[in-house]
PLY file of the C-alpha trace (Angstrom):
ply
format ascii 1.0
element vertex 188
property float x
property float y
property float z
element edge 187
property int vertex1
property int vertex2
end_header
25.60 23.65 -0.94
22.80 25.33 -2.77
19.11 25.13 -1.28
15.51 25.51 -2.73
15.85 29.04 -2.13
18.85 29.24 -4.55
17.61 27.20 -7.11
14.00 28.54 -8.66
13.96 25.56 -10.09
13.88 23.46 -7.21
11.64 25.43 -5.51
8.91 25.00 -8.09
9.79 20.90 -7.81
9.12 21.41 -4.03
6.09 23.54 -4.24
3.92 21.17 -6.74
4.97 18.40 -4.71
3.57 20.02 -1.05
0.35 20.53 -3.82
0.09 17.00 -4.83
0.92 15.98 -1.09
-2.32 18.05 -0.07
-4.14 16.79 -2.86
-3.30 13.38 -1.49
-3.88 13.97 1.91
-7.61 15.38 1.19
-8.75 12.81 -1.13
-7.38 10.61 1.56
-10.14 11.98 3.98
-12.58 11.78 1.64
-12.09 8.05 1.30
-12.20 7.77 4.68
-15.25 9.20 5.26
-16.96 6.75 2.32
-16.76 4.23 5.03
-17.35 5.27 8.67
-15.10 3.73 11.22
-12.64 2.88 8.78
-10.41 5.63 10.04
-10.24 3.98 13.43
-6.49 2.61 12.29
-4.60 5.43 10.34
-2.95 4.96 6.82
0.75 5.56 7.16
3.30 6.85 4.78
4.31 8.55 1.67
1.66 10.31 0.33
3.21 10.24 -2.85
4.27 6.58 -3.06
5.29 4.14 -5.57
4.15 1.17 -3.56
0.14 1.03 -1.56
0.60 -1.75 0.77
-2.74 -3.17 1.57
-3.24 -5.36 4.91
-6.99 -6.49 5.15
-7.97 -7.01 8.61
-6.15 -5.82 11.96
-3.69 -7.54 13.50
-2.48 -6.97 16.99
-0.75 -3.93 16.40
-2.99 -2.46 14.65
-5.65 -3.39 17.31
-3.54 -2.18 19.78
-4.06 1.66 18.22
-1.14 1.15 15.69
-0.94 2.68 12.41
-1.73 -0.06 9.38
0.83 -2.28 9.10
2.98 -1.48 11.84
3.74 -4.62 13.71
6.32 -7.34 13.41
4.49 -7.49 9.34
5.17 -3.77 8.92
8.86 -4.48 9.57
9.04 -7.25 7.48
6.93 -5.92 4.26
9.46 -3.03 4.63
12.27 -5.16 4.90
11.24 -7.48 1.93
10.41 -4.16 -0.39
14.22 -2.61 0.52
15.76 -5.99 -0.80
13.58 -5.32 -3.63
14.53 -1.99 -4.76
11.95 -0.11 -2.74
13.24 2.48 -0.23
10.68 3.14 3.19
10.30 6.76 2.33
8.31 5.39 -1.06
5.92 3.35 0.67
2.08 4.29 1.95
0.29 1.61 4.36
-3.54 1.08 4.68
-5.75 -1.77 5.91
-8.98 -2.19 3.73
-11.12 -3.52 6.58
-11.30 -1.66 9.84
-14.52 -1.20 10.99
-17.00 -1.28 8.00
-18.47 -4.50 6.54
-19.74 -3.59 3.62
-17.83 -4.92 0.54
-19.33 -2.08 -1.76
-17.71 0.62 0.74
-14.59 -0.79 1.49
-13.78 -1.38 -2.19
-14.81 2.40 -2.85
-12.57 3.13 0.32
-9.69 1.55 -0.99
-9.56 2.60 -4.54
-10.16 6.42 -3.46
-7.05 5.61 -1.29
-5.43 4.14 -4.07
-6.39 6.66 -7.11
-5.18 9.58 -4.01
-1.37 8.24 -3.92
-1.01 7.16 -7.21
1.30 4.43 -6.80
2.76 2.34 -9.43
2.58 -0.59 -7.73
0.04 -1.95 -5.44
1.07 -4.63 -3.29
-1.88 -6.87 -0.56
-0.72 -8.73 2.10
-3.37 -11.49 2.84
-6.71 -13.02 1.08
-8.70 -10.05 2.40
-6.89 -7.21 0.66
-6.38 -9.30 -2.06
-10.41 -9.69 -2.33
-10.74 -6.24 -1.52
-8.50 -4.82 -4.39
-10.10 -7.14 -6.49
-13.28 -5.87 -6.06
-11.83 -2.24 -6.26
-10.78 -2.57 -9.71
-13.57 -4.88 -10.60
-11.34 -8.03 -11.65
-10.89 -11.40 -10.91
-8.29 -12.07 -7.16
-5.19 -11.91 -8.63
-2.84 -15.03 -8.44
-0.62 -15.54 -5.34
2.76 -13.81 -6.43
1.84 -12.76 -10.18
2.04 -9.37 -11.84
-1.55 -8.43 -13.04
-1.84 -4.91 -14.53
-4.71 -2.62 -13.69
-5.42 0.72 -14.88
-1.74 1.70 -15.70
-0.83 -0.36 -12.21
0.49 -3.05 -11.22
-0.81 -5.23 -8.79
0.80 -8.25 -6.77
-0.87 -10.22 -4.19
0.62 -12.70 -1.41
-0.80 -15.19 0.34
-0.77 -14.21 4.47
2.32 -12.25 5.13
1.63 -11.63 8.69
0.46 -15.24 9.31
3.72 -16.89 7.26
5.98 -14.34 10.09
5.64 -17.88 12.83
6.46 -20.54 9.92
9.55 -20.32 8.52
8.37 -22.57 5.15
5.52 -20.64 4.38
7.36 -17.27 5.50
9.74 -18.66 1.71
6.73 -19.03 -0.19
5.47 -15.57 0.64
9.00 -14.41 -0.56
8.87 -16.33 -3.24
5.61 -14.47 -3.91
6.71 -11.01 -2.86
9.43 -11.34 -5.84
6.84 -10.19 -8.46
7.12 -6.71 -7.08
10.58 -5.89 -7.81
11.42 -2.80 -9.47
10.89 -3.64 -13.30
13.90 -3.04 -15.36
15.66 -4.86 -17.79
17.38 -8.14 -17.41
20.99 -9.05 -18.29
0 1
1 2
2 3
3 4
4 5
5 6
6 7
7 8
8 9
9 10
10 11
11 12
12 13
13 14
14 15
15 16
16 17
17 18
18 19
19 20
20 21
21 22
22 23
23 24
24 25
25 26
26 27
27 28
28 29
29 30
30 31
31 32
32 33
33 34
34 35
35 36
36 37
37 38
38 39
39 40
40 41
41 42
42 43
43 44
44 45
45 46
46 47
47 48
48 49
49 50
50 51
51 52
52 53
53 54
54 55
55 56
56 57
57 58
58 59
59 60
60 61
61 62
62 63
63 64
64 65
65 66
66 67
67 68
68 69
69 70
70 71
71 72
72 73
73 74
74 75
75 76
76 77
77 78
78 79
79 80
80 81
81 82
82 83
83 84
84 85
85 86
86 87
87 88
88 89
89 90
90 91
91 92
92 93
93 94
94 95
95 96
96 97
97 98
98 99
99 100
100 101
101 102
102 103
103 104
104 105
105 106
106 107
107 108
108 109
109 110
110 111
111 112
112 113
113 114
114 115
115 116
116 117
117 118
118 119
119 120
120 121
121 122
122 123
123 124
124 125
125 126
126 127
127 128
128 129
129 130
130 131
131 132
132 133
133 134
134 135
135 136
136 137
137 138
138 139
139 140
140 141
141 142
142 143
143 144
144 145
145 146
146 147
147 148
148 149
149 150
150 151
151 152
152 153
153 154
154 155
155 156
156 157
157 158
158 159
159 160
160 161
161 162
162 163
163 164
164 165
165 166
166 167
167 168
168 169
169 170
170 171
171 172
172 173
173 174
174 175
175 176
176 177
177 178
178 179
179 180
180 181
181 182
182 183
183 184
184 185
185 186
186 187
């Protein structure tokens, strides 16, 4: 078995990416300190994601000193995005509102966060984050479970994830929702 330090070539691959993961990880702090307080719950995951998961306000893990998104909802998103095509290790987690009420910083907040991992897809949990990437990109709340494209991304909302977790009808419209983020590729 050959490693990086065989292969120059993977090296290289693995040095740019630990420079784009630093990249990420200080623009990250930046955005965080647009908006003080709003690091009180820590972003989680890939700093180099295909999917931004946004959660808009704390729920009882998160309240409990959890990172975002990592309750019973966490498990579930992650769950949901794996049946989709979407592998753990390519997912990055934030809430848009922790502390901070102002609309004008938490939408600066969250699209510093977004613009930082770069994802391709961009996927809000609940009204809130759905409101709050709205107003990050300066467009309309996108409708529940469509694709809208923004800036070279795409962007699906859903309608209460956490909440639908206790009611087992609404917990099939929210899948029904969370469809329009598969993994585009053809279809046969």
């Amino acid at each position: 078995m050959t490693g990086s330090a065989d292969n120059p070539a993977s090296a290289a691959a693995d040095e740019i990416c630990t420079l784009h993961e630093s990249r990420a990880r200080a623009e990250l702090r930046a955005a965080d300190a647009t908006a003080p307080g709003s690091d009180a719950v820590a972003w989680r995951g890939a700093l180099l994601a295909q999917v931004v998961v946004v959660k808009g306000l704390p729920g009882p893990a998160e309240v409990s000193g959890g990172a975002a998104v990592s309750g019973a909802d966490g498990e579930a998103v992650v769950k949901a995005l794996a049946a989709l095509g979407y592998a753990e290790r390519d997912l990055f987690f934030t809430l848009s509102r922790t502390r901070s009420d102002d609309a004008t910083r938490i939408a600066s907040r969250l699209r510093a966060q977004i613009e930082a991992v770069d994802p391709s897809l961009i996927l809000t949990l609940d009204e809130e984050a759905a409101d709050d990437a709205a107003a990050a990109f300066g467009i309309d709340r996108p409708p529940w479970g469509r694709e809208v494209h923004v800036l070279g991304r795409r962007l699906v909302a859903v309608n209460g994830l956490e909440a639908s977790l206790a009611d087992p009808a609404r917990k099939r419209k929210v899948w029904e929702q969370l469809k329009a983020a598969r993994i585009p590729g053809p279809v046969y």
